[in-house]
Phi, psi and omega in degrees: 000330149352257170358297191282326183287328167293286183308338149301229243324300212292330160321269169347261208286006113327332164231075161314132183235159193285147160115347195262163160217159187303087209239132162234170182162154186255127215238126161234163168236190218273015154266050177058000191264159186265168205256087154297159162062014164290114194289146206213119166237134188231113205266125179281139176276352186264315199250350201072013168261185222247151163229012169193213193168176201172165169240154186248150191290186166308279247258011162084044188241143180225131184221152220158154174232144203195151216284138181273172150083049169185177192247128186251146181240137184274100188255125171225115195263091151267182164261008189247356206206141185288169161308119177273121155251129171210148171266157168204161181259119168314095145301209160274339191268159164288142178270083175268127216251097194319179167325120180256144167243121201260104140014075205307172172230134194253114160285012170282324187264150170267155194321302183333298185279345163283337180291309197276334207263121210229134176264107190309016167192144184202135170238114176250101163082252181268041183191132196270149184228149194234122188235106191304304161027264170313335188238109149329333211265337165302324181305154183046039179276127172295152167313307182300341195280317169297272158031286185308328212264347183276104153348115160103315199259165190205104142303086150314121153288328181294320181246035190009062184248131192237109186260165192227129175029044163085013199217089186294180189125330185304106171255151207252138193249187167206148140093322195116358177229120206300141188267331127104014183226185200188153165072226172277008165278288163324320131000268175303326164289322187285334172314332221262017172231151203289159173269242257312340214266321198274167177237004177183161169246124125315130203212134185185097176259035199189050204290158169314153137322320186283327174269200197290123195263001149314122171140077174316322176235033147155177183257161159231113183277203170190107212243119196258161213284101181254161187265166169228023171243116184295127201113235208180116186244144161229199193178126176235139205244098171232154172202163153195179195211186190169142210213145189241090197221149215279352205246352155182059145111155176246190220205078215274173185189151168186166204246168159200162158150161195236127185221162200231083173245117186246134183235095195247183192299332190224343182244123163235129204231147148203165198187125200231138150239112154245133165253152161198157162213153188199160192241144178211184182198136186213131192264105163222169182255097186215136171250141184219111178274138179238112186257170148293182174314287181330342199093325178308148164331031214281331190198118187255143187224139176246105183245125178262141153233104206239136174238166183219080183226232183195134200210113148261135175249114198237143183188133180213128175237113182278102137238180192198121164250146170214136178252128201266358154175163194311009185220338168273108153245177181203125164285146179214114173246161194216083189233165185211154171215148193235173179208135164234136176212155162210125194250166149226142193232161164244082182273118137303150145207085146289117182253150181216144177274192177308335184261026170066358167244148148016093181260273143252205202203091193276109173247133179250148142257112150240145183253100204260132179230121150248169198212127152192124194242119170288092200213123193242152182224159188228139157244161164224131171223131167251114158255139207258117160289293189206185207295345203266003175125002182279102186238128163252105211245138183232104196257146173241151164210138155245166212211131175213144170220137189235137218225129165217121160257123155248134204211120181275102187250153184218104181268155176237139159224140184239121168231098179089198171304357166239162198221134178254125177250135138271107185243125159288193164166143194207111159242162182195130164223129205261134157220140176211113190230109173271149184256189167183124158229134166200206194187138198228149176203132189241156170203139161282122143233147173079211146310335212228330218274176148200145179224151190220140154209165202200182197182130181258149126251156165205117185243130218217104183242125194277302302283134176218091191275115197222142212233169200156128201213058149271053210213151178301325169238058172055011183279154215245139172232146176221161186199122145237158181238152188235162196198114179219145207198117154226142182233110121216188216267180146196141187218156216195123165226147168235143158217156192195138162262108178306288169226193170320315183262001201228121175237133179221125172272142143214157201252144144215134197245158186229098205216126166246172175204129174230152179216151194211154178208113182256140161244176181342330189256346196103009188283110178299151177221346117236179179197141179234140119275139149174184194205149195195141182249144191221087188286155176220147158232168172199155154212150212199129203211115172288143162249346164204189219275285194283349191253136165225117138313110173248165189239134146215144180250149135185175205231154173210162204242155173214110165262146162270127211310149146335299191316323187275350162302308181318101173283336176302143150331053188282090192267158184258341160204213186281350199224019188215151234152122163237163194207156189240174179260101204282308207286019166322124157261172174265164185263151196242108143250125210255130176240140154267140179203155184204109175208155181239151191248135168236146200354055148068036205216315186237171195199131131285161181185100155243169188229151177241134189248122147258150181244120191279261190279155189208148208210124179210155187318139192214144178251137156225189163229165191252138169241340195256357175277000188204098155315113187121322185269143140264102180255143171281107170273121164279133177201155189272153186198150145320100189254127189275094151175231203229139204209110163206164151205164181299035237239126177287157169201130204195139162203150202249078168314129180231143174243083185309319186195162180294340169278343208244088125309178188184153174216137196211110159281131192214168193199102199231141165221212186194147163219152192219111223226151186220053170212178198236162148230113211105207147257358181270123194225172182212117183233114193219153141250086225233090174282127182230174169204186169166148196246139155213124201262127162237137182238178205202102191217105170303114166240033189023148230053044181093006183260169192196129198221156193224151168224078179259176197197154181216141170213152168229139136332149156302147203216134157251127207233104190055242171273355207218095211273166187225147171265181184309155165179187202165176193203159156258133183236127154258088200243146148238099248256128146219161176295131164200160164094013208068041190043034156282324196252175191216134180228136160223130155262134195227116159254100180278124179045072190263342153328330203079009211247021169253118179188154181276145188222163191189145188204147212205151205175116161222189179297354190193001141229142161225149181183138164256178174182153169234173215189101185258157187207165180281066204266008205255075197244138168281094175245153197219081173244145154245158185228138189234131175233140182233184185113164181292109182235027193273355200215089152241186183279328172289352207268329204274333175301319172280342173291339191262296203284341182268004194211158187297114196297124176225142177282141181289000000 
């Protein structure tokens, strides 16, 4: 078959025709070594017959000539190695086709099951990816709740915070693009979108120049479901739960949605709607001791709260690509979330003087109404200049978030023989509409070299208005702060394959930040300038067949949020109150990582963090806004010393048996921390870790059962230690319907064992609390996907592969 296929080729190029051009290119496989005598086909994309062929040389080098001005499909058959397929566009120019890499074919499996086999981890370059796919245990789950189910990441519901290896700081992208919100704003949007709508998480903790240099320990992409199938698939999404606990109540919930993705020749659409509701509960305990100079006790306050409330979440995303010809496309992203809620809480606030008795006794009733409404809008245009890869893409995004909290108190306070009715009220309303431009533009030089540069503007308008009649003689005190923040970038990355076996990055980001803060009359109240360079390196050298060594550097930035900028008073009850800081700086982290891929399956990494400026939550009390009261204050501060650490990071695929896998992720450091606010201080060499086990066991014929489980160490964060803590997730998976349809049973956490216990210590407060949230939950989805699915890229692949390519 040689024989023939050489003499067809050598035929082929004797009748050269006006109008072909050159297409090479190099077949390696997936230890880097090169694929001699390798057959090579090139498939016409309108009918799929074939229209030429080749062998690849000693050195895996291929070389030919075909007709300019068409669309090809690259066909590669060994028997040691899977089948390569890729589209590519003929042009006028000659085509060169970096390494194509080839695949082991593991004979113990047949082509099927390889097809089909989807791996819950992977690591592609700088970033670990989780393909949701693989895992049960995601089903029928809100984004933030998925989050939790990814190696390595941790949700706090109490403080609707998302930490990466034991470390906050993380920014969440969708898509590949920042979402631009933190805290319960960010929260609040990812409840309000489905896990089943994404199709993978990204992890990338030791990011590039070329991305956004915000996020002090890392990016979380969220990469959402596109089709690679031609026609028009939908999927419907229904579910529901119910959740129980004996000391308060149970607590029912359930889902809908529907998503649309059709993939024609020039056209790709996809568009998703979800709902949900749901009943929840959140729970805390906290004792606050208030000394004097000396340390001592003088007046301890204890506050119980249990809140209880129902909450919708509607969320919908329109994208659309279109190619207006095989070097031009052009984007339309469209996404949006509304969030409603109504809570009712029950606040305890008991004070005792040093001998423990009884200064009062504060009873609350409160009543909470939220809003929050969410909307990112995206244009994209990509152009490809010629075959070697010089491409330029210019995204516009506006952004709009918009908040109304309204909040009703009905106080009783009894102190001594006497009793005080109160009625409060506290509102705040948040508008925020951010622009965004920027433009990337790569260019190739030679085989191996690439260089990208690129430029941000990000321009950010705050309003933040809050009401309040939390005052000694009940009177509505109101404050707005206005807030406008601009940032921009411009960056320069070079990469190149050094040889076959050796990749090197380097990097440099350029970020000005100008930031302004008003209040109401127009008066400043802060102001920022600066600029910071945020150089990245990486190298990255297989040394053998199974070792891949990496090198990496880079510096990321933490701005403090607008809010912490805010000087008014803002209170959360009659005794409790946050206030920002204008003179904050941002934190500066410089990270060195050194990590290894062993037979491209387990993975290590350790890293050294230093951290320059820092800036954290800092608790004291107030005596003097409410005569008779010790009020707790949160307030932001600057922090002086020296702030680093250590940290391993590994993760293990294990195979017990061919039904029964597990993946296991660990996370072990020192953090060695010297600095103050203040009188408050903090000096530790403070060893931390964390596990997270997932195993995963095929009971066939479409069933599947997952047992996963997460634990961390006590950890201190600014002033503020969180103790150990962790959780068990149980899901069951099945196939039904002729494998259209999917049923997961999902138990989050049926044990109960996830809660926060937390504790703090300064020169004149100190207080612990724990903090229960509805973590214990009965989820029930089912997913049906229907549509024209009859015209894909797999269907030319199995057509192709068990039998010899003959032109029709």
């Amino acid at each position: 078959m040689k024989f023939f296929l050489t003499l067809f080729t050598c035929t082929a190029s004797l009748l050269h025709l006006y109008g072909q051009v050159k297409i090479t290119g190099e077949v390696l496989t997936d230890k880097n070594e090169k694929s001699p005598f390798t057959t090579v086909l090139f498939l016409s994309a309108k009918d799929s017959t074939t229209i030429n062929g080749c062998i690849t040389d000693d050195n895996g080098l291929f070389s030919i000539e075909l007709a300019a001005n068409q669309r090809i499909f690259v066909y590669i058959k060994s028997d040691r190695y899977l089948p390569y397929f890729e589209e590519f566009s003929v042009e006028e120019k000659n085509l060169h086709i970096d390494s194509i890499l080839l695949k082991t074919n593991p004979s113990q499996l047949d082509e099927v099951v390889i097809k089909n086999t989807v791996k819950l981890i992977e690591f592609k370059g700088d970033k670990m990816v989780m393909n949701l796919s693989a895992s049960p245990v995601t089903g029928g789950l809100n984004a933030f709740e998925m989050l939790s189910k990814v190696p390595g990441v941790s949700t706090n519901s109490q403080t609707q915070t998302i930490q990466l290896a034991g470390k906050p700081g993380v920014i969440i992208m969708i898509d590949g693009r920042p979402t631009n919100l933190s805290g319960a704003e960010l929260a609040g949007m990812l409840k309000s979108m489905r896990s089943e709508d994404f199709e993978k998480v990204e992890v990338i903790s030791n990011p590039s120049s070329r991305y956004d240099a915000e996020g002090t320990s890392g990016i979380i992409n969220l990469v959402t479901k596109t089709s690679k199938m031609y026609g028009t698939k939908y999927v419907l999404n229904l579910g529901g739960g119910y959740s129980y606990y004996k000391q308060f109540g149970s607590y029912p919930k359930h889902n809908q949605g529907l998503s649309v993705n059709m993939k024609r020749e020039k056209l790709t659409l996809y568009w998703n709607v979800n709902h949900s509701y749901g009943t929840d509960l959140n729970w805390s305990d906290e004792t606050r001791n208030f000394l004097t100079d000396s340390g001592s006790v003088f007046q301890k306050q204890v506050n119980t709260e249990l809140d209880k409330g129902a909450n919708n979440y509607y969320s919908s995303k329109f994208n659309l690509d279109y190619k207006f010809n095989p070097r031009s496309s052009l984007g339309l992203s469209v996404m949006g979330s509304y969030f409603g809620g109504h809570k009712k809480a029950n606040l305890t606030q008991l004070g005792f003087n040093s001998i423990d008795s009884v200064l009062y006794d504060m009873k609350t009733d409160k009543r909470t109404s939220d809003e929050m409404i969410y909307m990112f809008a995206n244009a994209h245009f990509k152009h490809i200049f010629d075959t070697l890869g010089t491409e330029l893409s210019i995204d516009l995004d506006y952004i709009i978030h918009d908040m109304n909290s309204n909040n009703q108190f009905d106080r009783r306070t009894a102190s001594g023989s006497s009793e005080v009715l109160n009625y409060n009220s506290v509102s705040n309303i948040g508008n925020r509409d951010t622009y965004i431009a920027r433009a990337n533009f790569e260019r190739r030089f030679g085989k191996r070299g690439m260089i990208t540069i690129g430029y941000k503007s990000k321009f950010s308008f705050i309003n933040n208005t809050f009401s309040s009649d939390f005052t000694p003689s009940n009177a509505l005190s109101r404050s707005v702060f206005n807030f406008y923040e601009n940032i921009n970038a411009g960056y320069i990355v070079y990469g190149c394959q050094i040889d076959s076996l050796t990749q090197l990055e380097a990097g440099v980001r350029v970020e000005q930040t100008n930031t302004l803060g008003k209040d109401e009359a127009g008066n400043q109240l802060s102001k920022q300038n600066y600029t910071n360079l945020f150089p990245s390196f990486s190298i990255n050298r297989r040394f053998t067949a199974n070792h891949v060594i990496s090198l990496g550097y880079s510096r990321r930035i933490g701005r403090p949020e607008s809010a912490k900028f805010n000087t008014f008073k803002q209170f959360t009850s009659a005794l409790n109150y946050s206030e920002g800081n204008p003179t904050l700086v941002a934190a500066l982290n410089n990270t060195i990582s050194a990590s290894m891929t062993y037979k491209d399956m387990y993975y290590f990494e350790v890293s050294y963090v230093n951290r320059g400026h820092y800036f954290a939550e800092y608790f004291d009390y107030d005596s003097t806004s409410l005569p008779g009261y010790s009020l707790v204050r949160s307030s932001f501060g600057n922090v002086t010393g020296n702030i680093n650490w250590v940290v391993l990071n590994g993760y293990i695929p294990i195979k017990f048996h061919e039904r029964w896998s597990a993946n296991a992720q660990f996370w072990t450091g020192l953090n060695l921390y010297n600095y103050s606010i203040r009188n408050a201080y903090v000096n530790t060499q403070q060893f931390y870790w964390g596990l997270s086990i997932q195993n995963t066991i095929s009971l066939g014929e479409g069933f599947s059962l997952e047992v996963s489980g997460w634990i961390s160490s006590s950890e201190t964060s600014g002033f503020q230690t969180n103790q150990a803590m962790g959780a068990i997730d149980v899901a069951m998976s099945k196939s039904i319907l002729k494998k259209r349809g999917t049923l997961k049973l999902n138990f989050q956490d049926p044990a109960n064992l996830y809660r926060l216990n937390s504790k703090f210590s300064n020169s004149n407060l100190t207080g612990n609390g724990q903090y229960r949230w509805d973590n214990r939950n009965f989820v029930l989805n089912f997913t049906y996907r229907f549509g024209n699915r009859n015209v894909s890229i797999e269907h030319w692949q199995s057509k192709y592969r068990d039998a010899e390519v003959e032109g029709k």
